[in-house]
Structures are given as structure tokens and as C-alpha cells.
C-alpha positions in Angstrom: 177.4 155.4 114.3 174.3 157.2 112.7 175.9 158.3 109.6 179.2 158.3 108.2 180.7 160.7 110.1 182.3 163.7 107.7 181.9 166.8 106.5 180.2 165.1 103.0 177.7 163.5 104.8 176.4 167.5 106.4 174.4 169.4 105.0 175.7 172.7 104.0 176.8 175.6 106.7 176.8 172.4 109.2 180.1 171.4 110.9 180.9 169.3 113.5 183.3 168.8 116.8 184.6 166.5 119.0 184.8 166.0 122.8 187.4 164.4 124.6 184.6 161.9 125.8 184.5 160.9 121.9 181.0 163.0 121.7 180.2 164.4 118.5 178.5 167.3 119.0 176.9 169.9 115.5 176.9 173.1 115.1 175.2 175.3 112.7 177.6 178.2 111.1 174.7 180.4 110.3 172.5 180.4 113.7 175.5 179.3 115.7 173.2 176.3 117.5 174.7 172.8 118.4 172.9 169.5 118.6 174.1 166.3 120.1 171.7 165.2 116.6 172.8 164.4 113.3 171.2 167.0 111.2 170.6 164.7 108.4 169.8 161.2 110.4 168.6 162.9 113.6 170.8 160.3 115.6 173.7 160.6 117.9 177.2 160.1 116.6 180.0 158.8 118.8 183.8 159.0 116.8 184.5 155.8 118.8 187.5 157.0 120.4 187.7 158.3 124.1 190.8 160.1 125.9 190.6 158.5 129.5 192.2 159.9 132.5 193.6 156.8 134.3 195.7 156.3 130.7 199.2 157.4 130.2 200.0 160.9 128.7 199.3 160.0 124.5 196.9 156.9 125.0 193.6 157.3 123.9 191.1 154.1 124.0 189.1 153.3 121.1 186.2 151.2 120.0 185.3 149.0 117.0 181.6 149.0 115.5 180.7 146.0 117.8 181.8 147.4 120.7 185.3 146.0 121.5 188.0 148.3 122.8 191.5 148.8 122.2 194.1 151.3 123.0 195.5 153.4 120.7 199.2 155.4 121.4 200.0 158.5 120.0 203.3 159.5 118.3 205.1 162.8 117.9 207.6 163.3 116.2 
């Protein structure tokens, strides 16, 4: 990851979202423009966690910093 990724670490009227690919894309409140860029590190951001079609209904797959992945199930409840 670029940056830490949080609201803390934007700068002010800057928010973020999150595909379902795990792509973390920025948007600016005021002009209403989206970046794939951190604003402040000017860097991509991936949240490390992908939803994958060929999974079961509530899997996602995740992956660590080094690139390892692993499978993470959802509960409801």
C-alpha cells in the first residue's frame, strides 16, 4: 500500500471507495473528481482484499503485504 489507508491519512473534503476488484479509488467532495492516486502520496492503493467470482456466495480472497493469499468467509448473523 502507498499510505495507510483511512480517512486520517486524506486530506480534507477527500474520501475514498472500494471496488469489488479491491481497487481503491478517491474522490474529491468539492469538485466531485476521482483518482486511482493517493492525493497525498500520489500512489495507488489496493485494500488487499478481492471478491472473486469462482468463490462461494460470502468468500472473499485476501492478501498479506508480501503478497500471500488467503480466503476470508463472511458471517451473518
Amino acid at each position: 500500500m502507498a499510505a495507510p489507508l483511512g480517512r486520517d491519512t486524506l486530506p480534507e473534503h477527500w474520501s475514498y471507495g472500494v471496488l469489488r476488484d479491491g481497487r481503491v479509488f478517491f474522490i474529491n467532495d468539492e469538485t466531485r473528481i476521482t483518482s486511482w492516486l493517493h492525493p497525498r502520496s500520489g500512489e495507488p492503493v489496493n485494500s488487499g482484499q478481492m471478491i472473486r467470482s469462482d468463490l462461494p456466495r460470502g468468500w472473499e480472497e485476501g492478501f498479506t503485504d508480501e503478497g500471500a493469499s488467503y480466503f476470508i468467509k463472511w458471517c451473518s448473523q
